[in-house]
N, C-alpha and C positions, 0 to 999 in steps of 0.2 A: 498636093502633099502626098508621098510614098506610106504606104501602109505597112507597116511590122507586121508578119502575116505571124508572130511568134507574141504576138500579145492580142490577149481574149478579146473576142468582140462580145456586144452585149448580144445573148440569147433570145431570139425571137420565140416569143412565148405563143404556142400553138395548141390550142385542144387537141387531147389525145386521150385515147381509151384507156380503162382500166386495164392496168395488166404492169408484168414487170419491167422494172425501170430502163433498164440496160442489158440486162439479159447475162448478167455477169454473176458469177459464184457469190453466195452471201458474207459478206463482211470482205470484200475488196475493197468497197468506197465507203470511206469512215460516213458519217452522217447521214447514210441512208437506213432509213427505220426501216422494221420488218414490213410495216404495216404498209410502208409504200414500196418497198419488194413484193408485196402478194398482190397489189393493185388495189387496195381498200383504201378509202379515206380516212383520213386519220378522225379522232372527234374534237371539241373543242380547245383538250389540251393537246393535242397533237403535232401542233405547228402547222400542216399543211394542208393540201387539197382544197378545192371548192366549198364556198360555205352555201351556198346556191344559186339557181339559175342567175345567170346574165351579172355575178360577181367576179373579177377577179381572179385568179388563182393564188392563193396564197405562198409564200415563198415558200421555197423548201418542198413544193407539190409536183405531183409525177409529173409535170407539163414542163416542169424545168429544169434542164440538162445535167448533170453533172461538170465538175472542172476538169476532170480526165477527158472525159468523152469530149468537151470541145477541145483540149490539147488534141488530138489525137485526130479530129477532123479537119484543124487548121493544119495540121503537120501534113496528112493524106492531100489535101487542095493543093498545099506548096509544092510537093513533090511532084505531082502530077501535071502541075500548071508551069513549071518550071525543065523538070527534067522529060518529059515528054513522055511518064509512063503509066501506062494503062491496069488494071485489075486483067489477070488473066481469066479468061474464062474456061469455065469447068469443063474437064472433058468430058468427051460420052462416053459408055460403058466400054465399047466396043476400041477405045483410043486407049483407056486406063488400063483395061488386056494386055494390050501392045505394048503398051509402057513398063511394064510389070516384064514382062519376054524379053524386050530387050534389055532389061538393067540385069534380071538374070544371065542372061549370056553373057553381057560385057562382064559379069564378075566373073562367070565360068572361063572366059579369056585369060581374066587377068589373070586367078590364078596358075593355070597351064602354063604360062608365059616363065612365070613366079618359079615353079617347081624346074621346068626347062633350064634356065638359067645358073640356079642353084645347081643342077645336075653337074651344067657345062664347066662352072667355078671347079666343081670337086676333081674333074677329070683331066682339066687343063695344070692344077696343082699336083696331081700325082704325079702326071707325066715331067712337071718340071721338078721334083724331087729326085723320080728312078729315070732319069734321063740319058741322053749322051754324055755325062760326062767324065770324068776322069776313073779308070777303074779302083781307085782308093779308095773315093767316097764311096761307091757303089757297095764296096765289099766290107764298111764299117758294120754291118746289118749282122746281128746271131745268124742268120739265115740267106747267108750270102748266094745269091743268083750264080751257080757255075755248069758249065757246061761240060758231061762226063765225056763227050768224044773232041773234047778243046783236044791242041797240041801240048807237050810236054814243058813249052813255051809258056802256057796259058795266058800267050797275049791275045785271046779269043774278044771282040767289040762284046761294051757292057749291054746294048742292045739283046747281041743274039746268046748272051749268058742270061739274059730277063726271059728272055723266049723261052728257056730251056729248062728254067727251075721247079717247075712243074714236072717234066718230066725226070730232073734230077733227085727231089723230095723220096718216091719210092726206090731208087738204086741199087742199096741195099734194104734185101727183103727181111723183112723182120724174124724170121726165124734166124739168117746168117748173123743179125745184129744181137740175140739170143745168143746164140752159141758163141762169139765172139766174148760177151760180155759175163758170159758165165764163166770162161775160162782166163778171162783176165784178175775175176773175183778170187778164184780160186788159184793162181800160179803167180800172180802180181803182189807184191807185198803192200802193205797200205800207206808203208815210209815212201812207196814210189809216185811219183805225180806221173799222172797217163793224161797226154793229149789226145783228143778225138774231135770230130763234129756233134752238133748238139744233139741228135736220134742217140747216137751210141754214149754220151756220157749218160745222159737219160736211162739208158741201159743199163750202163754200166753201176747205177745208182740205185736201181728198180731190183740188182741182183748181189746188192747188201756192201759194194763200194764205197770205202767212205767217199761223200764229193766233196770235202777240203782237199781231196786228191786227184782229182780230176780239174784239165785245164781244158776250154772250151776254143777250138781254133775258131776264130770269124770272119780275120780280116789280113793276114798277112802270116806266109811259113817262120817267116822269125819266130813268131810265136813259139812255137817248137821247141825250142832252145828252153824255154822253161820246163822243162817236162824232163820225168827220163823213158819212158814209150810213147812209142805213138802206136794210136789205132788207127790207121791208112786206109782210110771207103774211098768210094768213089768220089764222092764231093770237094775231101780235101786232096784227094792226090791231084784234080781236077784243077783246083784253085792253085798249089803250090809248083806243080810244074815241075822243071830241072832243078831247080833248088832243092825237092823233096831228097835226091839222091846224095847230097853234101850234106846236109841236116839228120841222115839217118845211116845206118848199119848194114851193112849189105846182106846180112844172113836175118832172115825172119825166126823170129820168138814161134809165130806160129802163124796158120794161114788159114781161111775161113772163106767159101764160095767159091766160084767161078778162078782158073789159074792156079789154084796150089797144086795141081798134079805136074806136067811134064813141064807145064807153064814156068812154076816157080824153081824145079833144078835147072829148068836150061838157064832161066836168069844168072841162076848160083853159078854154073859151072862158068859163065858168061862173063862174070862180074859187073854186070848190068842192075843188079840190085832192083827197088821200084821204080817205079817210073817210067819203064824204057820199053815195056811195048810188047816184047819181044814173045811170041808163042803163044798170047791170047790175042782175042779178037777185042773190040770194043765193048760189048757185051759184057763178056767175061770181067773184064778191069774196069766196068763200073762196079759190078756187085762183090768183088773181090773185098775183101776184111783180111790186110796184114799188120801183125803186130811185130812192130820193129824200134830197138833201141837206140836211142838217139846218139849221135856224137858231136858231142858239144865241141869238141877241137876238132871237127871237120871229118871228111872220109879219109884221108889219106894217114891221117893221126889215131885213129878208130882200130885200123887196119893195122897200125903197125905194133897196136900195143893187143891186138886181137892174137896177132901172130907169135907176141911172146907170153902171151898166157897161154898156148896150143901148146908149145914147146914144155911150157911149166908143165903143163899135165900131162903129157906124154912122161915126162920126169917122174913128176911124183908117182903114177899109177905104175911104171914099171917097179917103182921099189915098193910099192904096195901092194903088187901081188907076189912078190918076193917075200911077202910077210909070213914065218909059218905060225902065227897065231891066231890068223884069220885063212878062214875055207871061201873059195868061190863056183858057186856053183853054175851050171852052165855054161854060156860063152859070157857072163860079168868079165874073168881075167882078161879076156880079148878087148873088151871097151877099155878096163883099165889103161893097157899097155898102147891102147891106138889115142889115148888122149881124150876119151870121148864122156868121161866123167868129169863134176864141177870139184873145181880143188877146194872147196869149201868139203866137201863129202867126203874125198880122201883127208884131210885134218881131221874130219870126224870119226871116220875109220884109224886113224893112226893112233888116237887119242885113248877111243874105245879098248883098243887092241894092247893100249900100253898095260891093263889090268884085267882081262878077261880075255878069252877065248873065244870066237863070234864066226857064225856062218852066216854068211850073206847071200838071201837067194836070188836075188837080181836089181837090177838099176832102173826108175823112174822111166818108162817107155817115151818115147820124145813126141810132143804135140804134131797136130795133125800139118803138113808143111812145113815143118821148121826147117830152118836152113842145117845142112850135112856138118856144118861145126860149131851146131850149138850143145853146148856139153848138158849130160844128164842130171839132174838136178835133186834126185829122188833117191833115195837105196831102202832094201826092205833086208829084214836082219832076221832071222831065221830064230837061230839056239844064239844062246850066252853060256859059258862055262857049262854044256852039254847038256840044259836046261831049256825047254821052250821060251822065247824073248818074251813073251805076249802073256806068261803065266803071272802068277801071284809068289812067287819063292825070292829068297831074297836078290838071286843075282839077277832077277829081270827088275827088280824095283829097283836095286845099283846101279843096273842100266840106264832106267829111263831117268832116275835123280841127274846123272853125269850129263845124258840130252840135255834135259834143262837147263842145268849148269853154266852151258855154253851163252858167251857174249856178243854182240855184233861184233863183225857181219858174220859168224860164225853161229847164231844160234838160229835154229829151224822156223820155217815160217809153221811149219806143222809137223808133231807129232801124232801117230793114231794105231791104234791097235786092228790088225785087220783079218777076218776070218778068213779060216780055209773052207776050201770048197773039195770036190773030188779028185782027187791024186791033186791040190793045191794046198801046203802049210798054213798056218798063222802066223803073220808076219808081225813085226812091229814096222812099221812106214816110217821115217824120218826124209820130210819134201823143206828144199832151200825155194826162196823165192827166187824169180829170174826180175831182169836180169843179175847174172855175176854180178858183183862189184870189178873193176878194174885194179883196185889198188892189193890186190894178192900178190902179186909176182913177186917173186926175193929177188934183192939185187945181185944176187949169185948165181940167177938162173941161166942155164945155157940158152945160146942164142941159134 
């Protein structure tokens, strides 16, 4: 008959010395007393242990096993006699060393392995983000990858515009993006939206610009079209290519770095406008800064309505220095009559003049570059009714009441009182923001 090796046998009762039972923490096995935990015999009420020689052991006494401990010895028999497996034997000092070494290194493995892989993940995913593919997605980014010596085409591979961005980043040097952005603060009105790249709005912001008036180019010259300046670096002229020249003005507001000298009139004279290369080197026309007005009906439409407001101002300024209620001093008559003042300032001057008497000592000096027919924007005004403009009597505070007065697009971006220096007057300053407006021209005007 087959033996349950999972049902207790009866325990062979063997004399055994005083000591503890099983060798187990105290209160593991319910019904073992202390007293046969410490190896003592119990005494008459005790239940267990020998009562003396050659008796016996009484139930319950150290000589008889517990029911764990036989569970636990028939389960150890089974497995051993069944599945063929042995108690390992302990190792020696000098094995447990080694064993200790090698589990440390396989962990120092693993990890390296661990951080290696991770590494690879991060690098294999960047590359498939700023990768080959289409230049559209690429230049989604504030910080678009372009290349300052790309073609005018700028169909430059999105690869070697990732190459380059790094060296595109410094292009323009931050003193030119200073000076640009100081003079946009101050000659740009704040009703105007100015396009730039992200260094120069920043700039632009950092030297008191509102930025609700600032448009950030990132990803496409379209963009442009919402703005009415643009600020032209190297970056975006880089990204926008031949289109820069249809999307903007061909005579510069003002010019900043590398190219405004002989650079930018041969452009003018050229009709080449941005973009085209012509008189700078590479160099140059990355770090170049031009500020140019947008034309939202194209260059050819720009151009034609460019050409009848010259004509206007040629107009008005000849009957303005025809005026004898106002004096000009210097060669002022001479800009008048060559068209080179903003008709917004001859209205001013015509307006002025309808009730006082006014010497004018000179016109707004034209920013540094600007294109040869950008008009003067600025007049300083001398005497009023034979009275300093700049004093405290009444006809200078009649004066400046009537400045004020004035409404868009005809009222000043700035009035300011400004001292004289040696053989120099005190003037009163009345400065128009640039650009003109377009919509001055009278429908009467000669063509």
């Amino acid at each position: 008959m087959s033996q349950n090796f999972f049902e207790p046998r009866t325990p062979v009762r063997r004399p055994r010395p005083p000591g503890p039972a099983l060798g187990l923490p105290p209160g593991l096995v319910p019904g073992l007393e202390p007293a046969a935990r410490e190896g003592k015999a119990a005494g008459p009420s005790g239940g267990g242990g020998p009562s003396g020689p050659g008796e016996p052991p009484r139930p319950g006494g150290p000589d008889e096993p517990s029911w764990l401990r036989i569970y636990w010895n028939t389960l150890r028999s089974f497995v051993r006699r069944h599945l063929g497996l042995r108690p390992k034997a302990p190792a020696a000092p000098g094995e447990q060393a080694a064993r200790r070494h090698r589990g440390r290194a396989l962990a120092v493995t693993v990890l390296v392995l661990a951080v290696v892989s991770a590494a690879a993940v991060v690098v294999l995913r960047d590359r498939g983000g700023s990768g080959t593919g289409s230049g559209t997605e690429g230049s989604d980014r504030p910080t678009a990858a372009v290349d300052p010596n790309a073609s005018a085409s700028g169909s430059s591979s999105a690869s070697s515009s990732a190459s380059s961005s790094a060296s595109v980043s410094p292009s323009t040097p931050p003193p030119i993006r200073d000076a640009v952005a100081a003079w946009v603060a101050g000659h740009i009105g704040p009703t105007h939206v100015v396009a730039c790249d992200v260094a120069v709005c920043a700039a632009l912001v950092s030297h008191g610009f509102p930025a609700g008036s600032t448009l950030t180019v990132t990803s496409s010259p379209q963009q442009l079209l919402g703005a009415d300046v643009a600020v032209v670096t190297g970056p975006l002229r880089a990204m926008a290519g031949d289109a820069l020249r249809d999307l903007t003005g061909p005579q510069p507001l003002a010019v900043f770095g590398g190219g405004e000298g002989d650079g930018t009139e041969a452009g003018d004279e050229a009709g080449d406008g941005p973009g085209s290369g012509s008189g700078t080197d590479a160099a140059a026309d990355a770090q170049r800064a031009e500020v140019l007005p947008i034309a939202h009906a194209g260059r050819t439409a720009y151009e034609r309505v460019a050409a009848a407001d010259r004509a206007e101002r040629r107009f008005s300024g000849a009957a303005l220095a025809a005026n004898q209620r106002i004096t000009f001093q210097g060669g002022t008559r001479a800009l008048l009559t060559g068209g080179h003042v903003d008709l917004r300032v001859c209205a001013l001057l015509a307006v002025l003049s309808s009730g006082h008497t006014l010497t004018v000592a000179s016109f707004d000096a034209p920013a540094p570059g600007a294109g040869a027919d950008v008009p003067r924007g600025g007049v300083a005004i001398w005497r009023v009714d034979g009275t300093p403009a700049t004093g405290s009597g009444p006809q200078a505070a009649a004066l400046r009441a009537l400045v004020d007065a004035q409404q868009p697009p005809y009222r000043p971006l700035r009035t300011a009182a400004r001292t004289g220096g040696a053989g120099t007057p005190a003037v009163l300053t009345v400065l128009y923001d640039q650009p003109a407006p377009d919509g001055l021209v009278s429908a009467n005007s000669p063509s």
